[in-house]
KOLFILO-50242 format. One record per residue: residue in three letters; x, y, z of N, C-alpha, C in turn. Coordinates in pm, whole numbers, padded with zeros to 5 digits, always signed. Each point is the difference from the previous one (the first is absolute). Layout:
BEGIN
ALAXYZXYZXYZ ...
***
This chain:
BEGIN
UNK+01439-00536+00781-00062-00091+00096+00052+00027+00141 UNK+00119+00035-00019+00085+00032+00161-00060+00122+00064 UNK-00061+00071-00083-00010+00134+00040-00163+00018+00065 UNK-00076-00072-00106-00173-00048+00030-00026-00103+00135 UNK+00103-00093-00030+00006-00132+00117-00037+00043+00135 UNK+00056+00093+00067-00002+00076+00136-00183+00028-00010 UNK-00050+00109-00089-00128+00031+00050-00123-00095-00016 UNK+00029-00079-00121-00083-00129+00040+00025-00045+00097 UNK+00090-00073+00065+00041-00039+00110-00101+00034+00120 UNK-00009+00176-00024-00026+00067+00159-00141-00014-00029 UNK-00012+00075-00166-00184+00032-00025-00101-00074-00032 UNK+00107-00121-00051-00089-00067-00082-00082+00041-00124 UNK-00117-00047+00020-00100+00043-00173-00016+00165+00051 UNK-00020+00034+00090-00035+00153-00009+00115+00064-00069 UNK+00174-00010+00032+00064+00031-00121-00003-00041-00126 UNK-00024-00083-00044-00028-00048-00081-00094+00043-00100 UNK-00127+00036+00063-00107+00076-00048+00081+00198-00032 UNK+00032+00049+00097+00062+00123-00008+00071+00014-00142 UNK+00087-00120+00006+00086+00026-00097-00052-00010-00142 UNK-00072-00074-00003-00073-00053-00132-00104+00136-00033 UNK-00083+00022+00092-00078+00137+00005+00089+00099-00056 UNK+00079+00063+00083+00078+00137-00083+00088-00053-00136 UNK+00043-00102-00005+00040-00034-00154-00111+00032-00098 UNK-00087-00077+00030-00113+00020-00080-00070+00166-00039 UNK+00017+00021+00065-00038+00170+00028+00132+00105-00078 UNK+00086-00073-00009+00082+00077-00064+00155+00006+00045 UNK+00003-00034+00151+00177+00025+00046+00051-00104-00051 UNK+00113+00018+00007+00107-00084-00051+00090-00029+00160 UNK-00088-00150-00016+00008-00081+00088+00023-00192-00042 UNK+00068-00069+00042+00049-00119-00033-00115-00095+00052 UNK-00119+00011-00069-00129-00072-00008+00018-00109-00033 UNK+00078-00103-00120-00024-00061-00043+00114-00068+00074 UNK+00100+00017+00034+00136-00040+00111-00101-00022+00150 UNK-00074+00100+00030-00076-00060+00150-00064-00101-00038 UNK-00085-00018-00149-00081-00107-00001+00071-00112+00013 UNK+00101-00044-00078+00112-00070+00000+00013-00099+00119 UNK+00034+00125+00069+00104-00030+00159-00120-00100+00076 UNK-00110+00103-00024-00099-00055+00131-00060-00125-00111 UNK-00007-00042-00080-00029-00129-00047+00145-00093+00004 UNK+00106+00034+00020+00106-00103+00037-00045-00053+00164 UNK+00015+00078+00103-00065+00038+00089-00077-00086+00031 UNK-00173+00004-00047-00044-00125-00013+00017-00121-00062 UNK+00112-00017-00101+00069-00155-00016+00042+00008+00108 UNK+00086+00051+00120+00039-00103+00119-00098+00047+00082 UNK-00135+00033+00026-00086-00028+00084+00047+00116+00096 UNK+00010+00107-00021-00014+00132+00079-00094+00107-00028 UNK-00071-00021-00131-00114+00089-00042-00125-00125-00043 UNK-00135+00064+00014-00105-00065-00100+00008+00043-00129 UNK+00042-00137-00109-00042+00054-00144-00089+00008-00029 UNK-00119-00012+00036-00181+00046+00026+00013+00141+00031 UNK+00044+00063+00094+00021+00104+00078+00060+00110-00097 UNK+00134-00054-00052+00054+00083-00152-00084+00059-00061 UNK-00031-00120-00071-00069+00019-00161-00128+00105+00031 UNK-00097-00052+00155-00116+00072-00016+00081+00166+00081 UNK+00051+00058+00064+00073+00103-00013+00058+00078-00120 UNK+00122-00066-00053+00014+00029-00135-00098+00068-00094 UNK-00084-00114-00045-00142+00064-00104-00054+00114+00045 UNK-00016-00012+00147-00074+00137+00035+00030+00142+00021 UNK+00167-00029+00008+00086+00130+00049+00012+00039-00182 UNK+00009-00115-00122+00052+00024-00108-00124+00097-00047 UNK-00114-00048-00004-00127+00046-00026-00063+00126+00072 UNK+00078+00051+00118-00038+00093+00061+00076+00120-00032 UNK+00124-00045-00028+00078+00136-00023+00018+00049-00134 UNK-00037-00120-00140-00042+00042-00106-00133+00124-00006 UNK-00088-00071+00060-00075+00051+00001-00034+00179+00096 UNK+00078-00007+00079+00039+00147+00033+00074+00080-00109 UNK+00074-00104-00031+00132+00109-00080-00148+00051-00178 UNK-00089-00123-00025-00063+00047-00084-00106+00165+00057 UNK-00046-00008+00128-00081+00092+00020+00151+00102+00026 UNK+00096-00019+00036+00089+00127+00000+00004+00081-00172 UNK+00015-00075-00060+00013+00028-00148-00131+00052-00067 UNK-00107-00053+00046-00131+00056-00047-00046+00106+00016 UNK+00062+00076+00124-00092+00065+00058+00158+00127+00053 UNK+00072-00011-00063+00125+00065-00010+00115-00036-00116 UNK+00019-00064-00035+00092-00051-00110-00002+00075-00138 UNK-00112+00010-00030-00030+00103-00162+00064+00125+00039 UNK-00035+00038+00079+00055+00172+00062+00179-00012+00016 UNK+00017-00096+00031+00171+00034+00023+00052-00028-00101 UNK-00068-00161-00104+00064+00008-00139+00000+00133-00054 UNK-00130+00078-00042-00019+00094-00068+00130+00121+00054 UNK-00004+00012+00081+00100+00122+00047+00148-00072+00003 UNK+00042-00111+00083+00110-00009+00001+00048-00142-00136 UNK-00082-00099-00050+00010-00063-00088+00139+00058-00095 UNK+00001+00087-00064+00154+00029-00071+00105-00018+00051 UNK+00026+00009+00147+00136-00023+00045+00037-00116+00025 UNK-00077-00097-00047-00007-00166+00019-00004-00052-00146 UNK+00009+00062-00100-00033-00008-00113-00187-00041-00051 UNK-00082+00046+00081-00127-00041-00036-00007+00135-00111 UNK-00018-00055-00121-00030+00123-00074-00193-00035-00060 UNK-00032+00079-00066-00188-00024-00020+00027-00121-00077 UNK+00037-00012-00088+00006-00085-00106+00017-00162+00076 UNK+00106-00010+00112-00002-00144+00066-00116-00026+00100 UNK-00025+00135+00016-00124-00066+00112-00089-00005-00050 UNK-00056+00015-00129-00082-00028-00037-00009-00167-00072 UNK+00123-00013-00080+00040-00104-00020-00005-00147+00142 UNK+00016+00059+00131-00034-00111+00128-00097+00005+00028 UNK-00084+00157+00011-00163-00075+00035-00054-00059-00120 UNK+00025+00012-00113-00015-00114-00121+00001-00151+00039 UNK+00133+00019+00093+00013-00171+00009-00047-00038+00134 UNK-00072+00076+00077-00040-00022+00120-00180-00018-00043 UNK+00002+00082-00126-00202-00017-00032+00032-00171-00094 UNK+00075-00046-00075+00029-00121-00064+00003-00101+00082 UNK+00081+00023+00085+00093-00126+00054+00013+00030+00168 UNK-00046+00087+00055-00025+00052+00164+00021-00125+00081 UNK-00080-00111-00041+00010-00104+00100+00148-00099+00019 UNK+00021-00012-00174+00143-00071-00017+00137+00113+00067 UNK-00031+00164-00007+00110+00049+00070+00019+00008+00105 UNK-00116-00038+00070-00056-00041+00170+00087-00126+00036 UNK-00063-00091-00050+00085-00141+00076+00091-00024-00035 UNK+00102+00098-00154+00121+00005-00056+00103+00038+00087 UNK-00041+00038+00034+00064+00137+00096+00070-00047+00094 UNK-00135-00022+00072+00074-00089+00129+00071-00143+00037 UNK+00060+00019-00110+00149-00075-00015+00117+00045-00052 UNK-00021+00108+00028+00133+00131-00125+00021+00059+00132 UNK+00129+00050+00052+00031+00062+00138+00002+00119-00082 UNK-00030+00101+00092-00044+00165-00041-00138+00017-00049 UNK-00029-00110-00106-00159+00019-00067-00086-00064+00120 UNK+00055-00060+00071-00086-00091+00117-00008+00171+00090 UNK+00057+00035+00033+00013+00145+00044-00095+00118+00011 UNK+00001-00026-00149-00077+00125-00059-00129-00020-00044 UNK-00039-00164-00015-00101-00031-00070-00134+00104+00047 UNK-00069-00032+00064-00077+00060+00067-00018+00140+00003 UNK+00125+00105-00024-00036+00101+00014+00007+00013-00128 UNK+00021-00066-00089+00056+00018-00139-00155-00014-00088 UNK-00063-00108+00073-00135-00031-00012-00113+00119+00005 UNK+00062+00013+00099-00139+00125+00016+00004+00123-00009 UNK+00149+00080-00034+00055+00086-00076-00085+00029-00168 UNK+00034-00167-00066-00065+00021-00112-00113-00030-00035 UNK-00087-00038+00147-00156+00011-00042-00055-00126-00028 UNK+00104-00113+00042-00094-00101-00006-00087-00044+00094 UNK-00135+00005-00043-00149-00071+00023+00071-00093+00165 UNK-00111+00075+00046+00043-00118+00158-00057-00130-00012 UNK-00074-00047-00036-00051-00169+00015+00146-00038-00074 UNK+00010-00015-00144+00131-00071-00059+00093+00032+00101 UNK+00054+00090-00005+00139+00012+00148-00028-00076+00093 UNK-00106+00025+00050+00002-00122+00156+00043-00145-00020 UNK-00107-00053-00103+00009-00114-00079+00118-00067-00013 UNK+00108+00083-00100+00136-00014-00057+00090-00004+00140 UNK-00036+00100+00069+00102+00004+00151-00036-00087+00079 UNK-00119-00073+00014-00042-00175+00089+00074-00069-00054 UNK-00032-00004-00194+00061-00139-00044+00175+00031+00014 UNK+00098+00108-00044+00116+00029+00039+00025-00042+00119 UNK-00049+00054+00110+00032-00037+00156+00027-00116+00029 UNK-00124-00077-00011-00020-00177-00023+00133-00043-00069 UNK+00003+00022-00132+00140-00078-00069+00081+00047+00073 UNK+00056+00102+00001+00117+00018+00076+00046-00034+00180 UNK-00071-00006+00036-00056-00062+00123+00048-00152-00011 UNK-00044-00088-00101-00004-00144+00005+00128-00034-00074 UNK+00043+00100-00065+00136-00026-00039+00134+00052+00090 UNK-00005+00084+00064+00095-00002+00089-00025-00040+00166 UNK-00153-00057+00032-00033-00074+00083+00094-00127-00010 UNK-00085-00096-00071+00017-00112-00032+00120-00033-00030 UNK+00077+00077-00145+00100-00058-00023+00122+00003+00119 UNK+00006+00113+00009+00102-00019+00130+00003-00103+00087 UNK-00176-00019+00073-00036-00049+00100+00049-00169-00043 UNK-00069-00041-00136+00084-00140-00010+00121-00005-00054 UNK+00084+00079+00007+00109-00020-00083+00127+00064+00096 UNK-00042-00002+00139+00051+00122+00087+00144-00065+00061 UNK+00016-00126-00051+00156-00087+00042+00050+00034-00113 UNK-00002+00012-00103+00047-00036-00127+00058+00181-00061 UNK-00073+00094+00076+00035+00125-00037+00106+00029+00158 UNK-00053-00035+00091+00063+00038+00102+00146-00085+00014 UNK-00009-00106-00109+00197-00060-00053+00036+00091-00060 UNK-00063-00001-00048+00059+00143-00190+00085+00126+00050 UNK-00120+00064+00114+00073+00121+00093+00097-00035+00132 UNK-00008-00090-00002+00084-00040+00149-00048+00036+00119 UNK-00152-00007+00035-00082+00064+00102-00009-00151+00045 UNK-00020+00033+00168-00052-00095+00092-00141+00027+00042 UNK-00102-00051-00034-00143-00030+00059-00018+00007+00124 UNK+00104-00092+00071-00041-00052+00113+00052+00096+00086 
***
């Protein structure tokens, strides 16, 4: 929070959005710590929690959805060649686009609540070929939950966590 606090501060939702965007897309970036911050933030009335949530969803939903066209349209080619040195052998990837043609939508909005799978979802998605309508679908309704759960809860609960850590609001 100490470390995020400063660029909300300066950027507001446009960091906010940044950060959530390249998480989503794949870097390993403290997405769910910015969401955090900037919904404490708005418990003491320095951000809109309107402003969040509709940022949030869209940066969550935008960079899934890149990281899926990164994977679609490049992802098969690097599994196939470099896949062994990661342990992708034929036998498991066949076994995940299995569970991506079954269950595609549940590993969609699963996901993005698992740090690393929130990461990868998207390219992971379209790596193994799942159908674009379900992906979009699964990555709205994901976005949304996750969105309203680290919106909200923070946002009403933002005295009660900010005792816990010993942070000042004000």
């Amino acid at each position: 929070m100490t470390f995020i606090e400063p660029y909300l501060h300066h950027y507001g939702l446009f960091a906010l959005f940044v950060i959530i965007y390249l998480e989503s897309l794949g870097a390993p970036l403290p997405g769910e710590s910015a969401l955090i911050g900037a919904s404490l933030l708005a418990a003491d009335g320095q951000l809109s929690i309107g402003g969040i949530f509709f940022v949030v969803v869209c940066a969550a939903v935008l960079g899934d959805s890149t990281g899926y066209l990164i994977g679609r349209f490049g992802g098969r080619a690097l599994i196939l060649r470099y896949g062994r040195f990661i342990g992708m052998t034929e036998d498991r990837q066949k076994w995940i686009e299995g569970l991506y043609e079954r269950r595609g939508a549940w590993v969609v909005v699963g996901a993005r609540f698992v740090v690393i799978l929130r990461q990868l979802n998207g390219i992971a998605a379209g790596s193994m070929g799942m159908r674009w309508p379900p992906f979009f679908a699964a990555n709205l309704v994901g976005g949304l939950l996750w969105a309203t759960v680290w919106t909200i809860g923070p946002y009403m609960f933002g005295d009660v966590i900010a005792e816990r850590l010993h942070l000042t609001l004000h």
